[in-house]
C-alpha positions as CSV (number, residue, x, y, z in Angstrom):
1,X,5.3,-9.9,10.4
2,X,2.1,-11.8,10.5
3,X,2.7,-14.5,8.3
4,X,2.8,-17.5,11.0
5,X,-0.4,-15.9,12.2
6,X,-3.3,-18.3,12.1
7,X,-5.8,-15.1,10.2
8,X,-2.7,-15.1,7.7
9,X,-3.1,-19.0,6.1
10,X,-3.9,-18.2,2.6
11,X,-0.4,-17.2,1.6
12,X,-1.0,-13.9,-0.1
13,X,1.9,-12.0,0.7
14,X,1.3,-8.6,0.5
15,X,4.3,-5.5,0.4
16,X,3.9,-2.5,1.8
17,X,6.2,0.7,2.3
18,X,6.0,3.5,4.1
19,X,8.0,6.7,4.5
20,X,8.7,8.2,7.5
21,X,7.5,11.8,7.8
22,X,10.2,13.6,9.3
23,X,13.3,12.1,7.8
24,X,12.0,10.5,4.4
25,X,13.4,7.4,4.6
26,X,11.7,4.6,3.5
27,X,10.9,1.2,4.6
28,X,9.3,-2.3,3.5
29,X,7.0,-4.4,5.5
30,X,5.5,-7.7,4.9
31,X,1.7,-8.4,5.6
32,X,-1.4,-10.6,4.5
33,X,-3.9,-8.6,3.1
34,X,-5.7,-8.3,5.8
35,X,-3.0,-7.3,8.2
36,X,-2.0,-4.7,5.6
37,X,-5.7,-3.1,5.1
38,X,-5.6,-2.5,9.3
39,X,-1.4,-1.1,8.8
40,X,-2.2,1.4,6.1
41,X,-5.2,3.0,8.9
42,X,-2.7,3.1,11.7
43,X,-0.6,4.6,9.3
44,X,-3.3,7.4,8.4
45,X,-4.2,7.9,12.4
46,X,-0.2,8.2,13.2
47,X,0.5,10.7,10.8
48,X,4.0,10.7,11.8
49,X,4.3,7.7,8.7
50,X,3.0,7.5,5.4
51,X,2.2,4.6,3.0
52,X,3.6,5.3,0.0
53,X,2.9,2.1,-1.6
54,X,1.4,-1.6,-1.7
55,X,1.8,-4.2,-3.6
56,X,0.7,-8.0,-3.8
57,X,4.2,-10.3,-3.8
């Protein structure tokens, strides 16, 4: 989680979650927007996880 992280101080929580590729479960994680632009491209690099959705709390 990055919101105690000094790049993270305008509270805009953002939600994203992913689905794992080879047993299609999903999860939730919690980001700035910033932090969750960079997450969703490791996610598209990995390939092994998906984003399946995001969503400003």
């Amino acid at each position: 989680m990055c919101e105690h992280s000094p790049e993270c101080s305008n509270g805009a929580t953002c939600q994203l979650v992913i689905e794992n590729g080879q047993t299609g479960l999903e999860t939730a994680e919690y980001y700035c927007k910033a932090h969750l632009v960079l997450r969703i491209w490791e996610l598209e690099e990995d390939g092994a996880m998906r984003p399946v959705s995001a969503e400003q709390l």
